[in-house]
VOTORBA-492557 format. One line per field, with one value per residue: x, y, z of N, C-alpha, C, O in turn; residue number from 0. Coordinates in nm, 4 decimals. Example, Ala and Ser with C-alpha at 12.3 -4.5 7.8 and 13.67 -1.06 7.14 Angstrom:
2
n_px = 1.3190, 1.2850 .
n_py = -0.5690, -0.2250 .
n_pz = 0.7800, 0.7080 .
ca_px = 1.2300, 1.3670 .
ca_py = -0.4500, -0.1060 .
ca_pz = 0.7800, 0.7140 .
c_px = 1.3200, 1.2900 .
c_py = -0.3300, 0.0030 .
c_pz = 0.7800, 0.7870 .
o_px = 1.4236, 1.3409 .
o_py = -0.3319, 0.1138 .
o_pz = 0.8465, 0.8039 .
i = 0, 1 .
//
This chain:
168
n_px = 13.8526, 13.9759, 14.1032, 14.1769, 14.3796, 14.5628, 14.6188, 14.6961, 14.9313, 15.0593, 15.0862, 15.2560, 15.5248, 15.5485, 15.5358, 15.2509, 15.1721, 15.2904, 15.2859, 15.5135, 15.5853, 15.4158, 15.4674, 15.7540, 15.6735, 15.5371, 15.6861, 15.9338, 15.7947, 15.8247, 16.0513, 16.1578, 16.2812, 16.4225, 16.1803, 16.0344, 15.7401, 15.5646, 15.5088, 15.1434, 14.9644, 15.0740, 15.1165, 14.8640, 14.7574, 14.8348, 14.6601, 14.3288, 14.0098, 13.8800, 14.0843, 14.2463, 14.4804, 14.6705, 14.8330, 14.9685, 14.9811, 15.1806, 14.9360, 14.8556, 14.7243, 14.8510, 15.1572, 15.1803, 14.9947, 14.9125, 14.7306, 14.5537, 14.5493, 14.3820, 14.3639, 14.3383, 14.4685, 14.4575, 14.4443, 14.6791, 14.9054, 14.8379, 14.8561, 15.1785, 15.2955, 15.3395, 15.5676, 15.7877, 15.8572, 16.0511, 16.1966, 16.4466, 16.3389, 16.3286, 16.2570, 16.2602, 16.2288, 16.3187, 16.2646, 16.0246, 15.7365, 15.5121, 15.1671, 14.9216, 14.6252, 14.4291, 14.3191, 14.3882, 14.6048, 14.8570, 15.1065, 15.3856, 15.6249, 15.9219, 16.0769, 16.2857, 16.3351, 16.4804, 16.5403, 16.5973, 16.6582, 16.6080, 16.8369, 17.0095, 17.0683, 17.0118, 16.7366, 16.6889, 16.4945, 16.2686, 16.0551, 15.7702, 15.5299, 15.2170, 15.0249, 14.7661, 14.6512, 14.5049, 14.4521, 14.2478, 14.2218, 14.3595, 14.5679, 14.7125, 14.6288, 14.6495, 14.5092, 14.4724, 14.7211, 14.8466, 15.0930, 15.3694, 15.6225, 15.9333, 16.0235, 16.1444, 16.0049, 15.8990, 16.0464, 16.1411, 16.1310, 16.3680, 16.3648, 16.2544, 16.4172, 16.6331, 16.8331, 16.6969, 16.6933, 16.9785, 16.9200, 16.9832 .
n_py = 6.0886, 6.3819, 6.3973, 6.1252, 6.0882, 6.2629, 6.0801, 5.8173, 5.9302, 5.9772, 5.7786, 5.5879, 5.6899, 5.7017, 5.4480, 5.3077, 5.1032, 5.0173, 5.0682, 5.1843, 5.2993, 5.4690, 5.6636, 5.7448, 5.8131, 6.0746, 6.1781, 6.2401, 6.4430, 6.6718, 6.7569, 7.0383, 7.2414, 7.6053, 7.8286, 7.6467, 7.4446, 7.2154, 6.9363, 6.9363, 6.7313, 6.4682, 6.4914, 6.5312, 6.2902, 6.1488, 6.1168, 6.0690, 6.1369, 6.3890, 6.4057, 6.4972, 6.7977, 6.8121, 7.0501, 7.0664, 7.3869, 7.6754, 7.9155, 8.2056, 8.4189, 8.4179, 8.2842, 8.1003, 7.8623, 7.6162, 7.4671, 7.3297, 7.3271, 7.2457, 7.1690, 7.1062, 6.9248, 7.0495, 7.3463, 7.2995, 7.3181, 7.5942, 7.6927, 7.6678, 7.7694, 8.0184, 8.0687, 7.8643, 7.9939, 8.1791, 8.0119, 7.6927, 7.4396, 7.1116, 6.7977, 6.5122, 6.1637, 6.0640, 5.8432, 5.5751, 5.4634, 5.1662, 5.1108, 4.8764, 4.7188, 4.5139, 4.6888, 4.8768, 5.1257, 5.3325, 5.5558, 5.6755, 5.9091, 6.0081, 6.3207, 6.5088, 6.8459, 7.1047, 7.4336, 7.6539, 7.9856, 8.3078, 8.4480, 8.2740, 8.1322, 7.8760, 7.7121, 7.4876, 7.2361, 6.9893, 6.7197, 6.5431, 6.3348, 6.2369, 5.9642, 5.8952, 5.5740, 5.3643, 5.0570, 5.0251, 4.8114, 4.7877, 4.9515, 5.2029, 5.4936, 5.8312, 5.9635, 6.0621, 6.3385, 6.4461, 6.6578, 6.8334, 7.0080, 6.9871, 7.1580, 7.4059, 7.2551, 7.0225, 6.7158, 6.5201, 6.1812, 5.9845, 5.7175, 5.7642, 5.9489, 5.7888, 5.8046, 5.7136, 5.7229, 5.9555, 6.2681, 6.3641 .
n_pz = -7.7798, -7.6399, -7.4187, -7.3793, -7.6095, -7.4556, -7.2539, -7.3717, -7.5125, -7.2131, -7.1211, -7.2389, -7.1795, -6.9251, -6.6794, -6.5487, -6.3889, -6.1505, -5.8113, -5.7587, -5.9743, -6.0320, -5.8122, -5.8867, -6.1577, -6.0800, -5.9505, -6.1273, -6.2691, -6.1504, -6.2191, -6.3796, -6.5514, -6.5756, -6.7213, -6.8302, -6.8053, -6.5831, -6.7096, -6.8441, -6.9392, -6.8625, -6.6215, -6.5259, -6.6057, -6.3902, -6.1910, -6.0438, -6.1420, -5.9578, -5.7815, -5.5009, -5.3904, -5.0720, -4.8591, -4.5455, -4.4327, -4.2964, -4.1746, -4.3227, -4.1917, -3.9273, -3.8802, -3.6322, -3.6397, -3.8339, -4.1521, -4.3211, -4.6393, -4.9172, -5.2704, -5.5955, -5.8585, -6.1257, -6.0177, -5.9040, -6.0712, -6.2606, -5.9958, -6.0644, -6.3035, -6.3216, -6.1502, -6.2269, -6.4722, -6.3827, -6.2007, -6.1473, -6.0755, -5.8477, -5.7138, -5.5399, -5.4797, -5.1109, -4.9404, -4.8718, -4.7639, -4.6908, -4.6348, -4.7461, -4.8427, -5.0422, -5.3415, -5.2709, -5.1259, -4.9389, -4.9617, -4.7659, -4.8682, -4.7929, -4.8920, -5.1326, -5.2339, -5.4375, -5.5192, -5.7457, -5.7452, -5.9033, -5.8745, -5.9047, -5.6261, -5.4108, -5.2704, -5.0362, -4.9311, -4.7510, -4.6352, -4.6615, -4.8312, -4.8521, -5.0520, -5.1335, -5.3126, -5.5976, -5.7590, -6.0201, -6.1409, -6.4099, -6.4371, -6.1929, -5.9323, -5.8557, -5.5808, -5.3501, -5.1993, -4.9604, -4.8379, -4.6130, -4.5588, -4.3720, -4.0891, -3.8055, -3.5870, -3.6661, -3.8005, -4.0749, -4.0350, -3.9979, -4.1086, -4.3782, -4.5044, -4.5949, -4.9232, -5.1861, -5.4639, -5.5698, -5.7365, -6.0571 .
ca_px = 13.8505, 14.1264, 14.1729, 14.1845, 14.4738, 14.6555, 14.6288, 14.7907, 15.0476, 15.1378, 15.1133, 15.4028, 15.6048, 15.5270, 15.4822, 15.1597, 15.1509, 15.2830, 15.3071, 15.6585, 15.6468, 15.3376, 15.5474, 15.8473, 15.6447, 15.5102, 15.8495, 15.9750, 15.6851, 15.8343, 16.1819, 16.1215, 16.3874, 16.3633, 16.1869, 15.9314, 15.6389, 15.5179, 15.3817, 15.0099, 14.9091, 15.1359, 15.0617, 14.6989, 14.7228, 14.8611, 14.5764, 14.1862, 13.9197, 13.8304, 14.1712, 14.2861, 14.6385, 14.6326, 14.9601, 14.9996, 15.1548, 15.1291, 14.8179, 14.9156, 14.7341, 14.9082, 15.2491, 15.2163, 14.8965, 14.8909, 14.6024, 14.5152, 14.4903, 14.3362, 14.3484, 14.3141, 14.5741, 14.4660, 14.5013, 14.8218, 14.9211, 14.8444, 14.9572, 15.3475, 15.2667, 15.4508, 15.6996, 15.8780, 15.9231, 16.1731, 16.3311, 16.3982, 16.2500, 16.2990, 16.1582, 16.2400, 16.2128, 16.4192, 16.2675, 15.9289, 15.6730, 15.3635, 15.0780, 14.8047, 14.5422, 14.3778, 14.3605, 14.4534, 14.7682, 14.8576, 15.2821, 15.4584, 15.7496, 15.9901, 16.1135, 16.3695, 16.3029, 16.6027, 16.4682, 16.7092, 16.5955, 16.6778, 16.9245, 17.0876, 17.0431, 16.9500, 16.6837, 16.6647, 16.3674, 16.2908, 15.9628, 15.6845, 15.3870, 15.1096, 14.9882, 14.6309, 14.6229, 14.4249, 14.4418, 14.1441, 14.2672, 14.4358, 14.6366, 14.7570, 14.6196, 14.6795, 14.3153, 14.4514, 14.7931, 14.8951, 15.2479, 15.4096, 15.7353, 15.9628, 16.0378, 16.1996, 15.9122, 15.8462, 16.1815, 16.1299, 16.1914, 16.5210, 16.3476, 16.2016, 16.5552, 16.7491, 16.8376, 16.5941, 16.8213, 16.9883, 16.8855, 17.1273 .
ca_py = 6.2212, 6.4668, 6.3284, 5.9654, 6.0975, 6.2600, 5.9529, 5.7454, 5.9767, 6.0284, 5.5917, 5.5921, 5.7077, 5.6445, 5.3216, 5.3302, 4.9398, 4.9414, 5.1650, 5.2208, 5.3109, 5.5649, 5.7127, 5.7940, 5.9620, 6.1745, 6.3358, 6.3073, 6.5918, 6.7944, 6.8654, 7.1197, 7.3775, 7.7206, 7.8772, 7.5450, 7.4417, 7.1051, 6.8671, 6.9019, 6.5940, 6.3645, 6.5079, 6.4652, 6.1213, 6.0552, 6.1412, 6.0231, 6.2263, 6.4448, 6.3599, 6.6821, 6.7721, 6.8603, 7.1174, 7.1393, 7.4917, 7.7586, 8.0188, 8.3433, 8.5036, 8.3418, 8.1538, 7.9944, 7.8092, 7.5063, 7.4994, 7.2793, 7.4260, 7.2155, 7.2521, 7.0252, 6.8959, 7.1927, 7.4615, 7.3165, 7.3166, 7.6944, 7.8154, 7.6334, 7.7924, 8.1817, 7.9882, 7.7522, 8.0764, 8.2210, 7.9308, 7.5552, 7.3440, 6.9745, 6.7171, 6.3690, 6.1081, 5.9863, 5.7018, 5.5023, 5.3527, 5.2060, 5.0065, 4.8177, 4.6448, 4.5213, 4.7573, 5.0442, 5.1699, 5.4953, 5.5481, 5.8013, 5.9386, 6.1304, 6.4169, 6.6645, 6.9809, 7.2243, 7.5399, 7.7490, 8.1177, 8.3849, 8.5329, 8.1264, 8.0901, 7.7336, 7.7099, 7.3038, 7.1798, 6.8533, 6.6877, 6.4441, 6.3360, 6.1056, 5.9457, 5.7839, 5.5368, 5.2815, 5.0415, 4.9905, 4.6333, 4.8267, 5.1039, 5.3300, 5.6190, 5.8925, 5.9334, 6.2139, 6.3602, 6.5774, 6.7250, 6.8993, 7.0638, 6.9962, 7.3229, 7.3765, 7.1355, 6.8378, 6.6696, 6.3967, 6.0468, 5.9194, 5.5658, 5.8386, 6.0097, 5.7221, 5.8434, 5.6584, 5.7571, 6.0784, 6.3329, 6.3994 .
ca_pz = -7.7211, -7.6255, -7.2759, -7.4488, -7.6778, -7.3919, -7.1670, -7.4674, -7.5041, -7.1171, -7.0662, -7.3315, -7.1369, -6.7872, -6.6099, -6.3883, -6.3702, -6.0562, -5.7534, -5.7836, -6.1413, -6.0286, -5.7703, -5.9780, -6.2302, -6.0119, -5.8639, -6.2875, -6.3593, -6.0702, -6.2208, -6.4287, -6.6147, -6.5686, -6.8698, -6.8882, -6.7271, -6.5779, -6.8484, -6.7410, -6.9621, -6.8280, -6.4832, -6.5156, -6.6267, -6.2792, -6.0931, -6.0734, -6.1644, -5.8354, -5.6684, -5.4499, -5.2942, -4.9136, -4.7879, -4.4313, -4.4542, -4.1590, -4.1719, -4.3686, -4.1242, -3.7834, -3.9060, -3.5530, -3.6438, -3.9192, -4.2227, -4.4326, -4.7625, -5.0484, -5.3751, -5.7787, -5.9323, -6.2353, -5.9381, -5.8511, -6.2273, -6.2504, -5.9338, -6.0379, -6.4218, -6.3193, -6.0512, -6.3228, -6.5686, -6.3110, -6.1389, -6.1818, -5.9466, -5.8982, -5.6176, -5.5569, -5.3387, -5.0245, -4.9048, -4.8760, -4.6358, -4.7663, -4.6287, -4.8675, -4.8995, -5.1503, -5.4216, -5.2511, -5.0850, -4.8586, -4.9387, -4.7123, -4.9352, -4.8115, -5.0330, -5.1003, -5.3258, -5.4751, -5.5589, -5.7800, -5.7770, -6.0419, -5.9046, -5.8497, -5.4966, -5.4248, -5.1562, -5.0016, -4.8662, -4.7276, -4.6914, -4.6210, -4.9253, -4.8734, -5.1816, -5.1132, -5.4452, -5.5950, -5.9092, -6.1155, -6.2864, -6.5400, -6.3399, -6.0309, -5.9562, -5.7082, -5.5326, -5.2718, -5.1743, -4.9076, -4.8221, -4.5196, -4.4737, -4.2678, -3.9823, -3.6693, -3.4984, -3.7662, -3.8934, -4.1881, -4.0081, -4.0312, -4.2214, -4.4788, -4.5495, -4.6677, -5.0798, -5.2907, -5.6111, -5.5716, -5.8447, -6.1472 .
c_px = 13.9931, 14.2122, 14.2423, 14.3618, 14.6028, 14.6943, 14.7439, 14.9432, 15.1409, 15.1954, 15.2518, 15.5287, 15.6513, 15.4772, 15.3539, 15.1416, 15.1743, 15.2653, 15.4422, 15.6679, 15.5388, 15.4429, 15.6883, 15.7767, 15.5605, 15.6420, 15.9436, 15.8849, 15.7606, 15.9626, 16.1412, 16.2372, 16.3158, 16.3170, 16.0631, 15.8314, 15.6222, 15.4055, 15.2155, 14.9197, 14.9531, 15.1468, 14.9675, 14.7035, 14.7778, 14.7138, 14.4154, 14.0806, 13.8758, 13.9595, 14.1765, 14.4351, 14.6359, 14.7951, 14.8992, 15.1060, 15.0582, 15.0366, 14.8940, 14.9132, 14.8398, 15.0165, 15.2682, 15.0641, 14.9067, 14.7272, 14.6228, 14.5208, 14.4857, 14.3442, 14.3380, 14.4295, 14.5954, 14.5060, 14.6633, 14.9088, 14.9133, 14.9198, 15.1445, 15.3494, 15.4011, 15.5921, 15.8011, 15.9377, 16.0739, 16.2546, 16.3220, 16.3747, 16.2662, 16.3195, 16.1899, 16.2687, 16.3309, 16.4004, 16.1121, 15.8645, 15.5567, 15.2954, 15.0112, 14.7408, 14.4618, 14.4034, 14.3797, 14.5652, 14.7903, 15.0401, 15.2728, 15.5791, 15.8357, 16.0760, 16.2329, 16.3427, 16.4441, 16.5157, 16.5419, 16.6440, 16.6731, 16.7721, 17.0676, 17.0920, 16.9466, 16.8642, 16.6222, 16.5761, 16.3509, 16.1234, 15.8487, 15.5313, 15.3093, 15.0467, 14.8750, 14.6483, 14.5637, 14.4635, 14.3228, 14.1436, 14.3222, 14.5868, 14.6302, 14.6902, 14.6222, 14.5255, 14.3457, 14.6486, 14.8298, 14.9982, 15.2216, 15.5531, 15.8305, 16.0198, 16.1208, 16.1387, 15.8886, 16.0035, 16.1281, 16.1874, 16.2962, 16.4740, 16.2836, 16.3091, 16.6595, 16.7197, 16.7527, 16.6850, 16.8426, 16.9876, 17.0382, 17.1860 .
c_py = 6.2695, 6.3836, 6.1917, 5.9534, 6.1568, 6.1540, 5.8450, 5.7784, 5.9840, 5.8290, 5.5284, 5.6134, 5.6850, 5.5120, 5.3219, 5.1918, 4.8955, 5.0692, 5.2448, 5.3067, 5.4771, 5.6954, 5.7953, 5.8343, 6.0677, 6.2922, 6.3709, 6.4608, 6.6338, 6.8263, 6.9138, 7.2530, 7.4987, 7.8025, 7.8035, 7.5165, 7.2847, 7.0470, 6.7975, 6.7822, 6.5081, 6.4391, 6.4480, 6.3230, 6.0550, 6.0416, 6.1005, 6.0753, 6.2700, 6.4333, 6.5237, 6.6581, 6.8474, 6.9219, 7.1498, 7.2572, 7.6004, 7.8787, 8.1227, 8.4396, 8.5456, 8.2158, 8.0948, 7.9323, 7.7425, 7.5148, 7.3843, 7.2994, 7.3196, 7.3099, 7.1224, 6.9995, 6.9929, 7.2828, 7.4479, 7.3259, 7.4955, 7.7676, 7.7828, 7.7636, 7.9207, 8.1487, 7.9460, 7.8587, 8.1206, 8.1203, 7.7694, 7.4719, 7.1939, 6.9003, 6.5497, 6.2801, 6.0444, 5.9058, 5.6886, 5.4551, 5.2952, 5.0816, 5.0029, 4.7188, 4.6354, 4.6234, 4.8797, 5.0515, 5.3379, 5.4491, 5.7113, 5.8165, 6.0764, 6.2456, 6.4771, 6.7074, 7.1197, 7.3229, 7.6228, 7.8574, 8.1847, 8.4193, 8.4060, 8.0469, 7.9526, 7.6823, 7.5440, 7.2689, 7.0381, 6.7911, 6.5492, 6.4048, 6.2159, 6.0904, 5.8381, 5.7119, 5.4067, 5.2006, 4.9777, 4.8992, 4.7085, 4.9197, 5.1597, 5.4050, 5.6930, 5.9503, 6.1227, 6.1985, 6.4517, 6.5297, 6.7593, 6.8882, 7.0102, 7.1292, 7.2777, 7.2384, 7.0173, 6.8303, 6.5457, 6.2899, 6.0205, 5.7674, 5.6593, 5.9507, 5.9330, 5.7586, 5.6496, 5.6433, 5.9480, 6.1302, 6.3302, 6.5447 .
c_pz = -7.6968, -7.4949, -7.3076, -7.4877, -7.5593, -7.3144, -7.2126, -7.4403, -7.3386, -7.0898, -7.1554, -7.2848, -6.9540, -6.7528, -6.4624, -6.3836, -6.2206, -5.9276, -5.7541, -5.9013, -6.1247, -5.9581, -5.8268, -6.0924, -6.1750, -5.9560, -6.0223, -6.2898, -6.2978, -6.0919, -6.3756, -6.4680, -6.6110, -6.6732, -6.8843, -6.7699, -6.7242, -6.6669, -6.7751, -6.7999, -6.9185, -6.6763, -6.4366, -6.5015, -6.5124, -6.1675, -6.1366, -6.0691, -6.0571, -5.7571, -5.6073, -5.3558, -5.2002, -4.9075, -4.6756, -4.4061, -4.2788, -4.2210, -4.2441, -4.2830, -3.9803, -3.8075, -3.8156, -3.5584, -3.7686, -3.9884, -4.3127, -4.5669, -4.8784, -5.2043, -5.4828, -5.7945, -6.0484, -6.1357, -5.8940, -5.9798, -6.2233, -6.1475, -5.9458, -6.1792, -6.3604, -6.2327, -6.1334, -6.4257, -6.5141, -6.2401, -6.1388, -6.0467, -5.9884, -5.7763, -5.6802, -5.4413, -5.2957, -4.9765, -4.9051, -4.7695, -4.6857, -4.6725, -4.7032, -4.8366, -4.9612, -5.2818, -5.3963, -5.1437, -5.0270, -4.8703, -4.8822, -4.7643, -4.8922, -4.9519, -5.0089, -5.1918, -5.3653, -5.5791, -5.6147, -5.8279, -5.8902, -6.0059, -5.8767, -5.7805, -5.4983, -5.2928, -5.1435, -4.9169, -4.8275, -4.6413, -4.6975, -4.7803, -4.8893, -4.9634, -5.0640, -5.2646, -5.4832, -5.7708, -5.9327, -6.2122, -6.3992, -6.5230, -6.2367, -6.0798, -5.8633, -5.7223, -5.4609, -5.2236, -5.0871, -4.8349, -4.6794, -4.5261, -4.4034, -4.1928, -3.8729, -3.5373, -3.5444, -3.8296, -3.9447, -4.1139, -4.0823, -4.1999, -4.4184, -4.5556, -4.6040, -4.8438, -5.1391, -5.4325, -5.5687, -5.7376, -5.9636, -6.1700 .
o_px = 14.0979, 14.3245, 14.3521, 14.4453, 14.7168, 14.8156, 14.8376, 15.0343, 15.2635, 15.3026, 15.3247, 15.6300, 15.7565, 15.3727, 15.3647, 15.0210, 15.1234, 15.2239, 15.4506, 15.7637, 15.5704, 15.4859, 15.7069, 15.8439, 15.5178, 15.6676, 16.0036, 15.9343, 15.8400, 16.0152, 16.1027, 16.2555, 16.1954, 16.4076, 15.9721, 15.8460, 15.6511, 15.2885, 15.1807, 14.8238, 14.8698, 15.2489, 14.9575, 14.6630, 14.7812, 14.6924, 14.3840, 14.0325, 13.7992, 13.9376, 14.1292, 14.4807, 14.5995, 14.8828, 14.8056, 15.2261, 14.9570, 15.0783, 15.0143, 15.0014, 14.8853, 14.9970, 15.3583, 15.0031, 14.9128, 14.6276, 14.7299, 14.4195, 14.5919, 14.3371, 14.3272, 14.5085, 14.7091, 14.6232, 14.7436, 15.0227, 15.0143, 15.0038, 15.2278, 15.4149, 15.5230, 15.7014, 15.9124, 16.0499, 16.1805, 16.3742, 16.2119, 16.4174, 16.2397, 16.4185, 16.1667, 16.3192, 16.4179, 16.5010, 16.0553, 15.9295, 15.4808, 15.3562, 14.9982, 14.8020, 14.3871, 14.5202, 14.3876, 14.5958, 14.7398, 15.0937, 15.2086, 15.6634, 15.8280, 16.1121, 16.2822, 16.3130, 16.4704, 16.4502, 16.5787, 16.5781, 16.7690, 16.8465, 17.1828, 17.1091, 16.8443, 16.9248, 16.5376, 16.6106, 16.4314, 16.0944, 15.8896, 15.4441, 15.3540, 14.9848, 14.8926, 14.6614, 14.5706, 14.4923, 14.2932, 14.0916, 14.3130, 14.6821, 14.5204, 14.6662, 14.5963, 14.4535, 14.2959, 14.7049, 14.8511, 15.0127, 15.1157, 15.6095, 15.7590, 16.0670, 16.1594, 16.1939, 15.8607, 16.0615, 16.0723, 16.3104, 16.3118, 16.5187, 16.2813, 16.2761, 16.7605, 16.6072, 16.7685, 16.7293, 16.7568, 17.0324, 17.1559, 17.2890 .
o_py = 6.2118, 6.3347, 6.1599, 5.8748, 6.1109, 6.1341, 5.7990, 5.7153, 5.9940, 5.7800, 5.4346, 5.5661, 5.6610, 5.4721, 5.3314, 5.1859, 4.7983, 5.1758, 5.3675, 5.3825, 5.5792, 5.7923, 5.9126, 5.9229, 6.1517, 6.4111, 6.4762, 6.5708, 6.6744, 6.9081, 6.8400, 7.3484, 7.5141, 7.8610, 7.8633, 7.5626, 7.2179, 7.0760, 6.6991, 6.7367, 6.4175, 6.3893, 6.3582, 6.2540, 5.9320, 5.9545, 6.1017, 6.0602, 6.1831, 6.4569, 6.6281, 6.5646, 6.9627, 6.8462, 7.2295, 7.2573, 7.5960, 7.9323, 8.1225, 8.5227, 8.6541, 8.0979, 8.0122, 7.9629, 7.8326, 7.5503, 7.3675, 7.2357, 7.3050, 7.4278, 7.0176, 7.0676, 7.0265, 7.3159, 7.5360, 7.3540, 7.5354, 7.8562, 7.8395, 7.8627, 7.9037, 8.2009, 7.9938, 7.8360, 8.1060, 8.1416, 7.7146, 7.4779, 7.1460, 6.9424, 6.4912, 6.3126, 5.9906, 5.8454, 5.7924, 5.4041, 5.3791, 4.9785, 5.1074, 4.6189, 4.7330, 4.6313, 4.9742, 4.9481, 5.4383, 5.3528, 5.8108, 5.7405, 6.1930, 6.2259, 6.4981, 6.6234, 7.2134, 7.2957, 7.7035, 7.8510, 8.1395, 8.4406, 8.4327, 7.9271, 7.9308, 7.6121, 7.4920, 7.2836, 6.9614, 6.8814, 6.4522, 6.4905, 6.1021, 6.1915, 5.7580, 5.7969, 5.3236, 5.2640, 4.8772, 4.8965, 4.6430, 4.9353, 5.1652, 5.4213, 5.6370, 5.9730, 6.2326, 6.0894, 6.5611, 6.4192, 6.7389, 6.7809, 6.9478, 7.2107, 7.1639, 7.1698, 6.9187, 6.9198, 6.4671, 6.2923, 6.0313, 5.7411, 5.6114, 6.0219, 5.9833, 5.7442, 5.5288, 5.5384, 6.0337, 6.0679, 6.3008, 6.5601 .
o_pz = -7.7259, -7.4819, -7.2620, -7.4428, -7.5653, -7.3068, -7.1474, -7.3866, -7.3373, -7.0542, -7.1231, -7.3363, -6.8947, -6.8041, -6.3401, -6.3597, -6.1649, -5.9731, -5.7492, -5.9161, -6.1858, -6.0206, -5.7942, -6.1451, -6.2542, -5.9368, -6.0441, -6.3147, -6.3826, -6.0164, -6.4663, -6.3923, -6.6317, -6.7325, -6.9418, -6.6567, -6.8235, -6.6918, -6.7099, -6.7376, -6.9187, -6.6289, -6.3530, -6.4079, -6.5083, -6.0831, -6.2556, -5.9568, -6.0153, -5.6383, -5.6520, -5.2899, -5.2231, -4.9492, -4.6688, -4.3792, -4.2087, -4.3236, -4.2184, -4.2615, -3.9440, -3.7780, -3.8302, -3.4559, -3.8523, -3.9254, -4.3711, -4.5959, -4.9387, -5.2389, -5.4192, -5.7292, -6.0816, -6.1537, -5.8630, -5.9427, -6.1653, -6.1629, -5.8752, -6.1471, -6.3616, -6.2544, -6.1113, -6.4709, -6.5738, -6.2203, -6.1317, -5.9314, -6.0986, -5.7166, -5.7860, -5.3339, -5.3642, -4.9394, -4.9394, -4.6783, -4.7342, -4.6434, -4.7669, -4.7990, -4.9680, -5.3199, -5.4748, -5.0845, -5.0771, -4.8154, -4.9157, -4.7166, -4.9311, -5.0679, -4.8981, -5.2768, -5.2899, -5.6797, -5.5293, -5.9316, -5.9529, -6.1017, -5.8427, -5.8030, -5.5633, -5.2117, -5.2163, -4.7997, -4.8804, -4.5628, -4.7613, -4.7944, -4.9039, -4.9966, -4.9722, -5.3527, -5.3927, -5.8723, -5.8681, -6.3237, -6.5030, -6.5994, -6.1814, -6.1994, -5.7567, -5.8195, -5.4855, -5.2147, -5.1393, -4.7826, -4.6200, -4.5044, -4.3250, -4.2721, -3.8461, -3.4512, -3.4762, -3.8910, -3.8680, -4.1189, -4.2039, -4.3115, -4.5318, -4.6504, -4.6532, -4.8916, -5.1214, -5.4794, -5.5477, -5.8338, -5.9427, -6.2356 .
i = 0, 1, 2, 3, 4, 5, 6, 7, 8, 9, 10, 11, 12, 13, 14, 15, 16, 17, 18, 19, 20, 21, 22, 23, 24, 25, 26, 27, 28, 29, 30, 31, 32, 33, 34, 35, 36, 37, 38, 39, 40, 41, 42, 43, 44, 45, 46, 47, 48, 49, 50, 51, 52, 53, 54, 55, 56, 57, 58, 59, 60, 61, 62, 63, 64, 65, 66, 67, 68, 69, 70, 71, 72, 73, 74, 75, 76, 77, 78, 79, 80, 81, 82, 83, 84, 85, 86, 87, 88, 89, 90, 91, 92, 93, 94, 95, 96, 97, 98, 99, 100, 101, 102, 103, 104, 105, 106, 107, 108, 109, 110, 111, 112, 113, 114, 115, 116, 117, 118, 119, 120, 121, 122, 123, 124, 125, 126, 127, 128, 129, 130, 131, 132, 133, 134, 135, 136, 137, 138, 139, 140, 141, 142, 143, 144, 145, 146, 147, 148, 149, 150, 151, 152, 153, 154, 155, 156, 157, 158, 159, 160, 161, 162, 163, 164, 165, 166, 167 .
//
C-alpha cells in the first residue's frame, strides 16, 4: 500500500529504534525553509494511528483563561501548510526528562522555536512538549503530545533549558 511505501521511505531516514532517535526526528520535521512545507510522510510515520496533539494556548475569546485545544497530526499538518510559505520556522530541543515503564514512556522536552517572519523579524519562543510514546517490538511511536508556551506566569524549568544540541 501507499502508507507501506511511505513508512519505508520515512524509516530510511529516521531512526525510531529508540526514543532518542524518535525524539530528534520529530523537532528535524519542524525546521522547515521558507517557501517549503513539513514532510507530511515522514511526519506521519512518527505518530500512531489516532495519536492527537494537545496546545495549552489562552482562549481566543478570554486571553486570561487557558484551553485546551486538540487537534491530528493531519490538522496540524494543514494548519502549518500557509505558515511555512511565508516564514521559516524551526524547533528544537533543550533538554529532557522522561519516565518509563515498560513499553511506554511520557518525555518532557523542553523546546525553543525561531520564527523568522517575512519581513525577517525573528520571533523566539520557548517551550514545554509532552510526548506520550510506546514501542510495539519493532518501534517508537508518539501515542499523544501536548505543548505549552512559556508566558509571563509558566517559565520552562531550568533542568529543561540546558542546550540539547544547539541548532545550526
Amino acid at each position: 500500500s501507499l502508507l507501506f511505501v511511505f513508512a519505508i521511505a520515512a524509516k530510511a531516514q529516521d531512526d525510531l529504534s529508540s526514543p532518542d532517535g524518535l525524539i530528534k526526528s520529530f523537532y528535524s520535521c519542524l525546521d522547515v525553509k521558507k517557501g517549503r512545507h513539513i514532510d507530511s510522510a515522514r511526519f506521519m510515520n512518527l505518530f500512531w494511528p489516532g495519536a492527537q496533539l494537545d496546545g495549552v494556548v489562552p482562549s481566543r475569546k478570554d486571553s486570561t483563561k487557558l484551553v485546551n485545544f486538540r487537534i491530528t497530526p493531519q490538522e496540524y499538518l494543514k494548519s502549518m501548510k500557509g505558515f511555512t510559505v511565508t516564514h521559516y520556522f524551526k524547533e528544537w530541543e533543550t533538554g529532557r526528562q522522561t519516565v518509563s515503564f515498560g513499553h511506554m514512556m511520557c518525555i518532557y522536552s523542553g523546546y525553543e522555536l525561531a520564527d523568522v517572519t517575512p519581513k525577517g523579524d525573528t520571533i523566539w519562543l520557548r517551550g514545554v512538549n509532552v510526548f506520550n510514546i510506546f514501542y510495539d517490538q519493532n518501534r517508537w511511536w508518539i501515542t499523544y503530545c501536548t505543548y505549552e508556551e512559556e508566558n509571563g506566569e509558566v517559565v520552562v524549568p531550568e533542568n529543561l533549558r540546558t542546550p540539547v544540541k544547539k541548532p545550526d
